[in-house]
C-alpha positions in Angstrom: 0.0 0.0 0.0 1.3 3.4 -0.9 1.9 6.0 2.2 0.1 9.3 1.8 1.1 11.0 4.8 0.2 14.6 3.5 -4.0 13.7 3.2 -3.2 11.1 6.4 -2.0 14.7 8.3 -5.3 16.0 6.8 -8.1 13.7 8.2 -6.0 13.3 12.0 -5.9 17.4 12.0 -9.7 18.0 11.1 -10.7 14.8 13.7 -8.6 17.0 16.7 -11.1 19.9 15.4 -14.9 17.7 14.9 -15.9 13.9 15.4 -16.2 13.2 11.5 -13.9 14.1 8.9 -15.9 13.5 5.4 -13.3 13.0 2.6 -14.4 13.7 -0.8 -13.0 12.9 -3.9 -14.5 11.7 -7.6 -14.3 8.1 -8.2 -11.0 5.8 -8.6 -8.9 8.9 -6.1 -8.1 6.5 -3.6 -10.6 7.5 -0.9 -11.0 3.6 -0.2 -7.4 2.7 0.1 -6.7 5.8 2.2 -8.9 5.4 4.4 -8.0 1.6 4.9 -4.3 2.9 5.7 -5.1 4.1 8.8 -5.1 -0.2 9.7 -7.1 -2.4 10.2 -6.9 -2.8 14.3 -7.8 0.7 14.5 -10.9 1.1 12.0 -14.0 -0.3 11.3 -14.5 -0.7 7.8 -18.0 -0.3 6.5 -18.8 -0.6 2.6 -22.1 1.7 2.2 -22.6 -0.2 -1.9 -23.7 -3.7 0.0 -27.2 -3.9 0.5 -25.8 -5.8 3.9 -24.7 -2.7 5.2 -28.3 -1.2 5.7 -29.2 -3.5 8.0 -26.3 -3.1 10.1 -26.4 0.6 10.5 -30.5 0.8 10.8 -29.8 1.1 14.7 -26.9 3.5 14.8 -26.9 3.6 19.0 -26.8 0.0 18.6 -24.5 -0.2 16.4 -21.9 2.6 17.8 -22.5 0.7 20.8 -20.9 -2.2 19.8 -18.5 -0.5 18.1 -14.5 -2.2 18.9 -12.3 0.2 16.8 -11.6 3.9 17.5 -11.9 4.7 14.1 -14.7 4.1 11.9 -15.1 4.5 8.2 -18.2 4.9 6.4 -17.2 4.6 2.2 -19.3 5.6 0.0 -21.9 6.8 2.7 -24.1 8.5 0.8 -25.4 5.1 -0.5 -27.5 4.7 2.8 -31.3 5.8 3.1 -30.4 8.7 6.2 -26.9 8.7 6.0 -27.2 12.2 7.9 -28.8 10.9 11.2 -26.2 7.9 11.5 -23.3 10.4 11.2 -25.1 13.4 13.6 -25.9 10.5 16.4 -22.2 9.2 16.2 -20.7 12.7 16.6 -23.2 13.5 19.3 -23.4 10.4 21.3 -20.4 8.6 20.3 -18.0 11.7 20.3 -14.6 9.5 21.5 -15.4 7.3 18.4 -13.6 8.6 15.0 -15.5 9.0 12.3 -14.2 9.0 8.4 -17.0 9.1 5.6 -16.3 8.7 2.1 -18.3 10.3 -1.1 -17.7 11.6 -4.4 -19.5 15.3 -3.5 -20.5 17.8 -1.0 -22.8 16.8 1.7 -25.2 19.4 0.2 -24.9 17.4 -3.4 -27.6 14.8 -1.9 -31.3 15.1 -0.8 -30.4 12.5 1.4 -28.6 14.4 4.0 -31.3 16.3 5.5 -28.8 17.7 8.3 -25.7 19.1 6.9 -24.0 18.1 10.2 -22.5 22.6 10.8 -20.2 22.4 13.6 -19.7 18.6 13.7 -17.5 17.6 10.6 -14.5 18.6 8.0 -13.9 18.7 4.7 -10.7 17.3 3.0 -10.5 17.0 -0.4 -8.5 14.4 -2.1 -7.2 15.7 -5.2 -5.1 13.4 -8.0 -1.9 12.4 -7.0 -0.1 15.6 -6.0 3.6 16.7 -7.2 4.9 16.0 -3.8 3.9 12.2 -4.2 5.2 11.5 -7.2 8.4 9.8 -5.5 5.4 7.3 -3.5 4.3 6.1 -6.1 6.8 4.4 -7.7 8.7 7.5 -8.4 6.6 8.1 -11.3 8.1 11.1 -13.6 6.4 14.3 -13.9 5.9 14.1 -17.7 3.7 10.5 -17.2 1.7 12.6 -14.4 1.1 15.1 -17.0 -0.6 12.4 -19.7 -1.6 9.5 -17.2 -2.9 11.9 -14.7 -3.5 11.8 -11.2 -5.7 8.9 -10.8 -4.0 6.3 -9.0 -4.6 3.2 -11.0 -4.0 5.6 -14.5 -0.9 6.7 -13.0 0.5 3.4 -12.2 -0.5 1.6 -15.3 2.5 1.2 -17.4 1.0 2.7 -20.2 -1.9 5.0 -20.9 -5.4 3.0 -21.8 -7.6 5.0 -23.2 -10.2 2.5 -22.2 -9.9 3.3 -18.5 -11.0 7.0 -19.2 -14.1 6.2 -21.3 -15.1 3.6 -18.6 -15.1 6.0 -15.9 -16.6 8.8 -17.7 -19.3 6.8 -18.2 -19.3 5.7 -14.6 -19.2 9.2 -13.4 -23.0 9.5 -14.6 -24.3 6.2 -14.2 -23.0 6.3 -10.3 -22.6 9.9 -9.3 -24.3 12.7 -11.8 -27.6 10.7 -12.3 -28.6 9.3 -8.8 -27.4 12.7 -7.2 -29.1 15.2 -9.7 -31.6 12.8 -12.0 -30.5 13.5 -15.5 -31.8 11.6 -17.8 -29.7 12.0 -20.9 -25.8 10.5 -20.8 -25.0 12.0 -24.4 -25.6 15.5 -23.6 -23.7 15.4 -19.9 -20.6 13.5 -21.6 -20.6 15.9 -24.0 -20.1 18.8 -22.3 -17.7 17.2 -20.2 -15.6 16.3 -23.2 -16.0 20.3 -24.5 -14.6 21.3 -20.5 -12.1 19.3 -20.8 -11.0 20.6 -24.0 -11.5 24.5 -23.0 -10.1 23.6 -20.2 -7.9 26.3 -18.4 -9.7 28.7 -20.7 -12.6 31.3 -19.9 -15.9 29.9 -20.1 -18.8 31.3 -21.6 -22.0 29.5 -20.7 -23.8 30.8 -24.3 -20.8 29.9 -26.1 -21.0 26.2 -25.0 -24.6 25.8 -25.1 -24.4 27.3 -28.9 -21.4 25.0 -29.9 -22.9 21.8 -28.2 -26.8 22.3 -29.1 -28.2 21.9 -26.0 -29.8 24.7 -23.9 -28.1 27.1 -21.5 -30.1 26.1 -18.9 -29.1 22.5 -19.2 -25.3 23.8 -19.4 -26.0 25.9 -16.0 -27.6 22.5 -14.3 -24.4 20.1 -15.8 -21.6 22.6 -14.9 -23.0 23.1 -11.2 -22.8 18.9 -11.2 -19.5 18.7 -12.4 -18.4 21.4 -9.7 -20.1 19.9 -7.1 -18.6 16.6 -7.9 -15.5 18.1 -7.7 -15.0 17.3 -11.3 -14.2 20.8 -12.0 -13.0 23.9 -10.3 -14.5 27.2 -11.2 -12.0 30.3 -10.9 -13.7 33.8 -10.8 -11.6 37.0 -12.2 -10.1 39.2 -9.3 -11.2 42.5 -10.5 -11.2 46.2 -8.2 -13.0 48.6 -10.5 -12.4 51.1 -13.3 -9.7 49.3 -14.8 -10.7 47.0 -17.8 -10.6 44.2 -16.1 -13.0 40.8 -16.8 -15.4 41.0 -13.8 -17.8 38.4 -14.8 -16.4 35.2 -17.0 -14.5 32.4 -15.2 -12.2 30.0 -15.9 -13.1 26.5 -15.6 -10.3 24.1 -15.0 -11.0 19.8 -15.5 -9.7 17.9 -12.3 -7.2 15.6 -13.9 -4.5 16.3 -16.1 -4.8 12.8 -17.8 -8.3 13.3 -18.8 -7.6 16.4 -20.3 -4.9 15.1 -22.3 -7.4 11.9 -23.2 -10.2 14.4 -24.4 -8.1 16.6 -26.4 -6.2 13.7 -28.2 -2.6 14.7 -26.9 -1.0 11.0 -27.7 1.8 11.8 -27.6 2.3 14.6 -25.2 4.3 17.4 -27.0 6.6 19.8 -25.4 4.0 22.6 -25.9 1.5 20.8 -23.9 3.5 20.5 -20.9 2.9 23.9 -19.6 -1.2 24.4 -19.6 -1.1 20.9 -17.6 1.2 22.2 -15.0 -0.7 24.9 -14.1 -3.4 22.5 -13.7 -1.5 20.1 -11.1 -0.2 23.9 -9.3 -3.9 24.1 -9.0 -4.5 21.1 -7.4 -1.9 21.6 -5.0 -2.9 25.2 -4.2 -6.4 23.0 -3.8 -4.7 20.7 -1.5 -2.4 23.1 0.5 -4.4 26.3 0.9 -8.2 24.9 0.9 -9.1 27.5 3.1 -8.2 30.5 0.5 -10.2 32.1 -2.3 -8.0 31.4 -5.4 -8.9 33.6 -8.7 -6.9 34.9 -12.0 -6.9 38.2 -13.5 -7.7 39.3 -16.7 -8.0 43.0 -18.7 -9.1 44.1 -21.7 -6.4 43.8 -23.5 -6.0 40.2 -22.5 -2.7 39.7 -20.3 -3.2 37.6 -17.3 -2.0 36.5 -14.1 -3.0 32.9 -13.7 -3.9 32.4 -10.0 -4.2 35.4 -7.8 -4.6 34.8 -4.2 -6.1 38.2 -2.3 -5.5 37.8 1.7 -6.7 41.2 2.6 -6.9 44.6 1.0 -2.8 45.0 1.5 -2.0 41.7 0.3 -2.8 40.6 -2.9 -1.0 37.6 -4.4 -0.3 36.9 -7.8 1.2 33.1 -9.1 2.5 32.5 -12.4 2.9 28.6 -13.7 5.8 27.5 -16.3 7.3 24.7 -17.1 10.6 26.9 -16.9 11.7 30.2 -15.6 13.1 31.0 -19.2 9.3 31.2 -20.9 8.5 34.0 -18.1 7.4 37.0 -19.6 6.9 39.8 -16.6 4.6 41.9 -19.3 1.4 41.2 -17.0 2.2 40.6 -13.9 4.0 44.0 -14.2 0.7 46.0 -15.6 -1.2 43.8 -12.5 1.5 45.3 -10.2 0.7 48.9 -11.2 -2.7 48.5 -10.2 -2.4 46.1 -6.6 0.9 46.9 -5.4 1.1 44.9 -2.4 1.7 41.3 -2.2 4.0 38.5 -3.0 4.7 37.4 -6.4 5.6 33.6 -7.2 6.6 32.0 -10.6 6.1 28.3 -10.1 8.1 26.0 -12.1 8.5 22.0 -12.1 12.6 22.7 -10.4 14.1 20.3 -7.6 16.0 23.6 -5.9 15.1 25.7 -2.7 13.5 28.5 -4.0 14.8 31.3 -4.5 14.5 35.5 -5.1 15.3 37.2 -8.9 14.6 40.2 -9.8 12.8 40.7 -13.2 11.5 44.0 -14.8 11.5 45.5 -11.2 9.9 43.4 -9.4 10.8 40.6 -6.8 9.9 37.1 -7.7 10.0 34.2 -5.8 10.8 31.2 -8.3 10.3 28.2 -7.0 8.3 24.8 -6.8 5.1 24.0 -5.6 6.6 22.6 -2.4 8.2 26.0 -1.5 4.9 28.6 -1.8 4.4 31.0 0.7 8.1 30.3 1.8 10.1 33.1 1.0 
């Protein structure tokens, strides 16, 4: 089994904090095995998919009760008919028994959970296998995380099969997108999932995509709000202050997984031009993974130069983070016209290097250049 200290840290932090720790995560993450590394004399493994499972839980005093393990683990808990009052009794009643349950989405996602447990429980979200892990898992390379993807199984296939991506978009709607929101039509869903994955990065125009794909806006409203909420996608919303040209209103949509953006825009083979829109995708997930707490945006004007991810803490610190795949493709241009306008804060040019980071100086202004391991440590 492979170690994943980092989201291990995670779950034993947000249990010091609340009795339950709900880990989310689309399909094939690894929620299952990471939650089984915590051992098997310490948790009490329940699957939520047997029918079994039910009947076992249909008396949760009972059943926390009788409970042997400190720890137990609810996968896939959404699964259950009140998966809310099992949870809320164990925090309440049981609060010296740890509680770790599983699901693709946000609580809210389900009519099921009737209680969204406020005050009892924390969110981690597991994202693709991050850049710090690549040395766990086999010390896979960076460039076979950029076209395998994060996945676990994708990654540590020795090759890339493009059947494995098909199979679990399909899956995605059959066990996630229809039970949680009732679509009826798989054609329509996959296809806009294939078009985000494509634009993905991009900004993203709601008319545009119901035009291009033939469907109605409302139903690219209903399918985009799925897709976030099964963390699928995240949604980036332009930092703007006022009066200056900048985009206020379109976001940028960026797909979860490097792999299956590769996969959907036929990039087989990678090229050396690809490298750099799918490492600002894994920066994002780290950022994701590292600083879940903070509001991350981009910034955009009129005359289309762009910072990529912009952090804002407070009115006298703004942060601005650039991506490359090397310090030599940096082109200040933007972030210097950004600068003129939010003066204060840190700026970081993030780059794929195995070196502390470190300070340079570049069209008058200090930049931090460094990995994604050394943000916010300058």
């Amino acid at each position: 089994m492979i170690e994943r200290p980092f989201w291990v840290q995670l779950i034993e932090k947000g249990w010091k904090e609340t009795p339950i720790v709900w880990l989310a995560g689309v399909r094939r993450s690894g929620k299952t095995t990471l939650a089984k590394s915590f051992g098997s004399d310490k948790i009490l493994y329940i699957n939520c998919d047997l029918p079994a499972t039910a009947d076992r839980v249909s008396n949760p005093e009972f059943f926390y009760r009788n409970c042997d393990k400190p720890i137990v683990v609810f996968d896939e808990v959404h699964q259950l008919k009140d998966p809310s009052l099992l949870l809320k009794i164990g925090a309440d009643v049981f609060p010296e028994i740890k509680i770790l349950a599983t699901g693709s989405s946000s609580l809210i996602a389900s009519h099921k959970f009737r209680d969204t447990l406020t005050g009892r429980k924390r969110l981690v979200r597991l994202t693709p296998v991050l850049w710090n892990e690549l040395s766990a898992f086999h010390n896979t390379v960076l460039i076979k995380r950029l076209y395998q993807g994060g996945l676990p199984e994708a990654l540590l296939s020795e090759s890339k099969n493009t059947g494995f991506y098909r199979e679990w978009m399909d899956s995605l709607f059959a066990r996630d997108i229809q039970k949680l929101f009732a679509f009826r039509n798989p054609d329509k869903f996959n296809a806009l999932f294939e078009y985000v994955m494509k634009q993905s990065g991009g900004l993203f125009e709601i008319t545009r995509a119901a035009g291009n794909l033939g469907i109605s806006r409302a139903t690219v409203e209903n399918h985009v709000l799925a897709l976030e909420v099964t963390n699928t996608i995240s949604i980036l919303r332009p930092f703007h202050g006022g009066g200056k040209k900048e985009l206020i209103k379109t976001p940028k949509i960026y797909g979860f997984d490097t792999g299956f953006i590769s996969f959907c825009r036929g990039w087989d083979p990678l090229r050396t031009d690809d490298y750099g829109i799918l490492w600002e995708h894994m920066v994002l997930e780290y950022l994701h993974a590292h600083v879940p707490n903070l509001r991350i945006q981009f910034w955009r004007d009129a005359s289309g130069r762009e910072v990529d991810f912009v952090i804002p803490h407070n009115r006298d610190r703004i942060d601005a983070i650039e991506c490359k795949w090397t310090s030599d493709y940096f082109n200040p241009a933007s972030l210097k016209v950004f600068r003129t306008h939010y003066s204060h804060g840190h700026n970081y040019l993030v780059c794929p290097i195995n070196e502390p980071g470190y300070f340079r100086k570049i069209a008058g202004l200090d930049i931090w250049i460094c990995s994604p391991n050394d943000l916010f440590r300058e």
